[in-house]
C-alpha positions in Angstrom: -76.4 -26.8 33.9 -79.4 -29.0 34.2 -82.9 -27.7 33.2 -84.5 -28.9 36.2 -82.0 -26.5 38.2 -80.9 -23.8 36.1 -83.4 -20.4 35.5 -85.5 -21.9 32.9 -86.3 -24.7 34.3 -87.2 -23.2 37.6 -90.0 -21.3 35.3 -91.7 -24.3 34.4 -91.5 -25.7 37.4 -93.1 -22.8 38.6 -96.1 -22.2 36.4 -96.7 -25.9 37.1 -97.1 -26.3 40.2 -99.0 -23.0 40.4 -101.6 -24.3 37.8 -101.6 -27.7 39.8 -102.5 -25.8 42.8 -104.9 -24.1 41.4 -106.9 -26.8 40.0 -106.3 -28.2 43.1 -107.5 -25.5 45.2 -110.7 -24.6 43.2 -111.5 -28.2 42.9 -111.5 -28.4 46.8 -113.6 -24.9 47.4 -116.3 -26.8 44.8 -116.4 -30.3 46.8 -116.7 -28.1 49.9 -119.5 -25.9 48.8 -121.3 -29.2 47.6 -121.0 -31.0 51.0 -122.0 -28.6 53.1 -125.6 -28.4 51.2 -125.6 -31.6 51.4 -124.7 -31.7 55.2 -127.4 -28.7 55.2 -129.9 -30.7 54.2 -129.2 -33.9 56.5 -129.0 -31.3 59.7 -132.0 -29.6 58.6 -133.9 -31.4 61.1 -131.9 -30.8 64.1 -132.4 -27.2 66.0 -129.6 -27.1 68.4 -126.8 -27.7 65.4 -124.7 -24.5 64.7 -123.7 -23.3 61.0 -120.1 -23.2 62.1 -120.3 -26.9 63.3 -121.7 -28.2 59.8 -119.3 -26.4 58.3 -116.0 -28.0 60.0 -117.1 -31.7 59.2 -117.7 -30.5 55.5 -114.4 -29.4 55.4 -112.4 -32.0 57.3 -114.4 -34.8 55.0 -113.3 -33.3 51.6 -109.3 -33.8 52.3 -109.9 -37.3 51.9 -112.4 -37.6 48.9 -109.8 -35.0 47.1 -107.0 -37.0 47.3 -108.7 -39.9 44.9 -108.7 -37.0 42.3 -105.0 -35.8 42.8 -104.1 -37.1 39.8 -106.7 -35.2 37.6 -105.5 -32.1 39.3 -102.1 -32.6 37.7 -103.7 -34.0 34.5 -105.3 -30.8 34.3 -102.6 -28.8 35.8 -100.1 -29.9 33.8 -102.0 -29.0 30.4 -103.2 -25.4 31.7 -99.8 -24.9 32.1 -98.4 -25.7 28.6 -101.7 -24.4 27.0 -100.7 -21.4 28.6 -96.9 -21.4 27.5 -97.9 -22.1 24.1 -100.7 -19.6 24.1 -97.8 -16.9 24.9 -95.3 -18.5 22.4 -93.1 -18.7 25.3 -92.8 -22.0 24.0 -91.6 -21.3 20.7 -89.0 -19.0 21.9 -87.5 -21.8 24.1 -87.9 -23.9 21.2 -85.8 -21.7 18.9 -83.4 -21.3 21.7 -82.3 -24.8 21.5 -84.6 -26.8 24.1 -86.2 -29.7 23.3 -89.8 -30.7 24.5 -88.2 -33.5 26.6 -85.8 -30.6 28.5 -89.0 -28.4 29.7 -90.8 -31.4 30.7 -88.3 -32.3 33.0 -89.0 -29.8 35.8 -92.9 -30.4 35.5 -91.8 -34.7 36.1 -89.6 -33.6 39.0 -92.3 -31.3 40.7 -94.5 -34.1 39.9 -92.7 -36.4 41.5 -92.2 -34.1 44.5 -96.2 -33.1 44.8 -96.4 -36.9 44.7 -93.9 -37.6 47.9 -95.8 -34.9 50.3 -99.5 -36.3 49.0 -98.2 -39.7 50.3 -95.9 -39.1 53.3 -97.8 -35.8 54.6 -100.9 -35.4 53.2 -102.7 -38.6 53.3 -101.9 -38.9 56.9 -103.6 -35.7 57.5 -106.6 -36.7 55.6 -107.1 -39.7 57.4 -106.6 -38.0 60.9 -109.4 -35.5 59.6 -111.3 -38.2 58.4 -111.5 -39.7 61.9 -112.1 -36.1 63.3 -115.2 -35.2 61.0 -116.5 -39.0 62.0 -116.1 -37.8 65.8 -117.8 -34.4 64.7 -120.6 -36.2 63.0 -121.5 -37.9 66.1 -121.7 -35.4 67.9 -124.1 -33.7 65.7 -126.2 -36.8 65.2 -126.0 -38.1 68.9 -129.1 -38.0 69.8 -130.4 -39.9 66.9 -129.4 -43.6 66.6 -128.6 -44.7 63.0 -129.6 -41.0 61.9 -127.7 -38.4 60.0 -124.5 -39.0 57.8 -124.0 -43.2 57.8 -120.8 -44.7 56.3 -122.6 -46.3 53.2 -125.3 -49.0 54.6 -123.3 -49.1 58.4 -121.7 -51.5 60.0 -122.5 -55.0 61.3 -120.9 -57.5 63.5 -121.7 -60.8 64.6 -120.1 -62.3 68.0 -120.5 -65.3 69.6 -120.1 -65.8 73.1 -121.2 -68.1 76.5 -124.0 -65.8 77.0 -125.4 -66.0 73.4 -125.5 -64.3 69.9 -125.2 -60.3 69.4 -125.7 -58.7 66.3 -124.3 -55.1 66.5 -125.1 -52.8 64.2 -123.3 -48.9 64.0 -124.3 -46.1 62.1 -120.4 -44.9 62.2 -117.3 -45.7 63.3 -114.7 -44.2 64.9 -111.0 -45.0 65.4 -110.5 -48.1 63.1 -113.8 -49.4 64.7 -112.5 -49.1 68.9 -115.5 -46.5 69.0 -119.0 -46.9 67.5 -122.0 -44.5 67.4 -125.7 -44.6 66.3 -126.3 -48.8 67.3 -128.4 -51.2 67.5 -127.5 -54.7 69.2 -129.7 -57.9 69.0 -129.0 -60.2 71.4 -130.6 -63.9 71.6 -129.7 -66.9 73.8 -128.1 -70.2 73.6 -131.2 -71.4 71.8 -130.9 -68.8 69.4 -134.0 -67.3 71.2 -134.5 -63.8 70.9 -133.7 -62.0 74.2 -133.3 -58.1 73.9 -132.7 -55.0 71.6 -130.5 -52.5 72.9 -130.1 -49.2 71.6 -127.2 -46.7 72.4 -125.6 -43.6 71.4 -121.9 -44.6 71.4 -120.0 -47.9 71.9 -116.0 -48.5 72.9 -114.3 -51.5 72.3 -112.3 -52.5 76.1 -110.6 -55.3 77.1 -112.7 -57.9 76.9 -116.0 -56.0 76.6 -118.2 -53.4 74.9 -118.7 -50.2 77.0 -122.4 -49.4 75.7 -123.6 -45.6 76.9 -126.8 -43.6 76.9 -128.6 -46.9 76.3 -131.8 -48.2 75.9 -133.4 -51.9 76.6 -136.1 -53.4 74.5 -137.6 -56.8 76.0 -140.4 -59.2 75.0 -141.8 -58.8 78.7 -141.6 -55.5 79.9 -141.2 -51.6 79.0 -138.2 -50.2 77.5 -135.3 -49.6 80.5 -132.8 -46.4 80.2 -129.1 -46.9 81.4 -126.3 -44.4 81.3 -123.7 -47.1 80.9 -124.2 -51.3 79.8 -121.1 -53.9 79.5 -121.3 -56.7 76.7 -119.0 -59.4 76.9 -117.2 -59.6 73.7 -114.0 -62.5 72.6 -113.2 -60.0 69.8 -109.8 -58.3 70.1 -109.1 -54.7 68.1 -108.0 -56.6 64.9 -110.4 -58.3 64.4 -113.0 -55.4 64.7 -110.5 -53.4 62.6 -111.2 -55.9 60.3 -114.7 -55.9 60.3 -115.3 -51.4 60.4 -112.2 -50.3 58.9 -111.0 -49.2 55.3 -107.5 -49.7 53.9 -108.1 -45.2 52.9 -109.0 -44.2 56.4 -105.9 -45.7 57.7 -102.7 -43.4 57.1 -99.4 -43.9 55.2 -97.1 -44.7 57.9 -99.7 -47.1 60.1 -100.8 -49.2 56.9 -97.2 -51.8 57.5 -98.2 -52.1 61.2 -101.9 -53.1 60.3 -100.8 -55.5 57.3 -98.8 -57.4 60.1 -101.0 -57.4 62.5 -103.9 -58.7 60.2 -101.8 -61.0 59.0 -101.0 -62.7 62.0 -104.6 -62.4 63.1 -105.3 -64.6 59.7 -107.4 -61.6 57.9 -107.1 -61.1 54.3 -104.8 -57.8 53.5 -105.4 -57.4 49.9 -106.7 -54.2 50.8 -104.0 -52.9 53.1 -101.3 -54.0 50.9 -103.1 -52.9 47.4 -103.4 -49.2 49.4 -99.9 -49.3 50.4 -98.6 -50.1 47.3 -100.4 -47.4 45.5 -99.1 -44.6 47.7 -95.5 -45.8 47.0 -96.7 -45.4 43.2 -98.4 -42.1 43.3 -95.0 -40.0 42.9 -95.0 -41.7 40.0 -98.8 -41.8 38.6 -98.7 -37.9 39.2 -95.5 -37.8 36.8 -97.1 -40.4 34.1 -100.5 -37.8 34.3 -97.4 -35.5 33.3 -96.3 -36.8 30.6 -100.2 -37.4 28.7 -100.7 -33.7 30.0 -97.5 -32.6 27.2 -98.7 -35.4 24.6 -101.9 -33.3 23.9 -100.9 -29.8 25.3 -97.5 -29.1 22.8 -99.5 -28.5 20.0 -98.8 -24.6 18.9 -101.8 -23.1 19.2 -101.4 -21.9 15.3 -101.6 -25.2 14.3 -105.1 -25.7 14.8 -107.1 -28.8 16.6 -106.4 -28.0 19.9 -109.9 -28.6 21.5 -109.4 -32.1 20.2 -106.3 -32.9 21.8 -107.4 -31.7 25.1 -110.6 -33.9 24.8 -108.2 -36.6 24.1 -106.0 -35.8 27.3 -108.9 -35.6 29.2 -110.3 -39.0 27.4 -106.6 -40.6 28.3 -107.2 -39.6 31.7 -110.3 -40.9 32.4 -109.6 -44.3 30.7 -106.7 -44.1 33.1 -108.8 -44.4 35.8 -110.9 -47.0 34.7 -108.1 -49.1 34.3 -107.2 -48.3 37.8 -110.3 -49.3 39.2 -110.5 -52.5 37.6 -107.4 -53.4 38.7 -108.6 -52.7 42.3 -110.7 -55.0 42.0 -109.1 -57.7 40.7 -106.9 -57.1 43.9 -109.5 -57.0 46.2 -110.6 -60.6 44.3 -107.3 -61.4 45.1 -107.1 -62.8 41.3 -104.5 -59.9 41.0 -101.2 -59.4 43.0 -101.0 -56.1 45.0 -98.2 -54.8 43.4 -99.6 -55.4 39.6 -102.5 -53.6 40.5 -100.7 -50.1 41.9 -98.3 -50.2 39.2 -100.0 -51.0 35.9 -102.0 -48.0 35.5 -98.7 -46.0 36.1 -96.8 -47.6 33.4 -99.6 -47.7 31.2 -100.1 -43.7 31.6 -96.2 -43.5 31.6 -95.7 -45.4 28.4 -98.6 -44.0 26.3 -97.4 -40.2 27.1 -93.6 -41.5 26.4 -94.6 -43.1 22.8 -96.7 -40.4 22.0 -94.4 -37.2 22.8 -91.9 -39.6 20.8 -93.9 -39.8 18.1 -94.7 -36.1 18.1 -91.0 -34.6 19.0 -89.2 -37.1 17.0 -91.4 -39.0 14.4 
């Protein structure tokens, strides 16, 4: 019978996903807890904001920044969990038994890879949906304060070009792949590149062949500021183009990122990012599993054996150099002076191949 299916196997399978959960879970309640001071502090200001509502766009932000450290919960899943075996000699009885190192890693790879299928096909969609949703809370809580509270980095600018003039738009956040801005501030000039009016409004949506400015306010050289519930802009700029210009290849899910890679292509927008993000979410089954195997390179060690502080600090070293490599990589795609497809999948073979030699090396010189 196979290990991954038969009793045993089940075990380890068990106790590793458990301890990947674990690090999982306690590594969101700490990114929570940080947030929400931090969204504490920025709503501090504000009297009419409720505890409750600060506390729901901490916690729909966090889904998103935790899945860039997925792979460092199974790194340090995956050596809890053998630490632990080993600690309880339950891996010296298995060993005496007849199983090889390579037979109770196998159900920890095929969880891996498992954990790895749902974080791309079901959790990063949900992420990015509560990405958007924590945006649409944010401006709600910072409405009434253009360009105030939580801004995405230094915000957003756009430059458009039209028979009436130039606009400069600038947004505090944006919504919705960039169809609904909040917290802006448009400059307008003429045909003469003369400056004409600065317009200030709480939220912005993108229509067919216009803005749809509301709760606005009109700055002019020769007279006093004029309130408007509702101002038009004539804009030539379709949605790809502005989801060019405001979006991120992470806030756009899984399943859209094919649709938006052909639709920027045909628009004639660079998709080095869309494709580089793509391509790493078909590789993450297979990162997690490579995290995997450098977890049981420097977590086998018998605990009688001494030096086992070192090794971890080497796992943990391993990891991080990991995803340094990793980040380089993205941006030598982003340069474009690195194909898409290198970039997602040399960090995996790297991690894969360095665990592979080095459990070879340690099971069977």
């Amino acid at each position: 019978m196979s290990m991954v299916t038969n009793t045993l196997g089940r075990y380890f399978a068990g106790r590793f996903v458990v301890a990947a959960l674990g690090v999982f879970a306690a590594i969101f309640v700490l990114l929570v807890l940080v947030d929400y001071i931090e969204m504490v502090r920025k709503t501090s200001g504000l009297t009419d904001v409720s505890a409750i509502a600060v506390a729901e766009t901490s916690l729909f932000r966090v889904p998103q920044l935790l899945e860039k450290m997925m792979p460092f919960c199974i790194l340090i899943g995956a050596m809890t969990c053998y630490l632990a075996l080993s600690r309880r000699l339950e891996l010296v009885v298995a060993r005496a038994a007849g199983v090889s190192a390579w037979q109770f890693i196998a159900p920890a790879l095929a969880s891996a890879i498992i954990l790895g299928l749902l974080a791309t096909t079901a959790y990063n969609p949900m992420s990015a949906n509560l990405r958007e949703l924590s945006k649409r809370m944010e401006a709600e809580l910072f409405g009434n304060a253009p360009g105030g509270g939580v801004q995405d980095a230094a915000g957003f600018w756009i430059n458009q070009i039209n028979s009436d003039g130039q606009a400069i738009i600038n947004a505090a956040r944006s919504e919705q792949q960039g169809a609904r801005l909040t917290g802006l501030t448009v400059f307008r000039f003429d045909n003469n590149d003369q400056f004409k009016e600065r317009i200030e409004a709480q939220q912005a949506t993108l229509e067919e062949g216009q803005w749809l400015f509301k709760s606005v306010r009109r700055y002019t050289l020769n007279g006093p500021p004029v309130d408007q519930d509702t101002f038009t802009l004539a804009t030539s700029l379709t949605a790809a183009q502005v989801r060019n210009s405001f979006s991120t290849p992470e806030t756009v899910s899984f399943w859209q990122l094919p649709g938006y890679i052909r639709s920027s292509e045909s628009s004639g927008f660079a998709t080095a990012g869309y494709r580089l993000q793509y391509h790493k979410l078909i590789a993450q089954p297979f990162l997690l599993a490579a995290m995997v195997m450098l977890a049981a390179s420097v977590s086998l060690r018998f605990f009688r054996f001494g030096g086992v502080q070192k090794m971890v600090l080497s796992g943990v070293g391993a990891g991080f150099l990991l995803y340094v490599l990793s980040k380089v990589t993205e941006d030598l795609s982003k340069a474009e002076l690195m194909h898409p497809i290198a970039s997602a999948w040399l960090p995996v073979c790297v991690g894969g191949l360095t665990g592979f030699l080095a459990l070879l090396y340690l099971e069977d010189g």
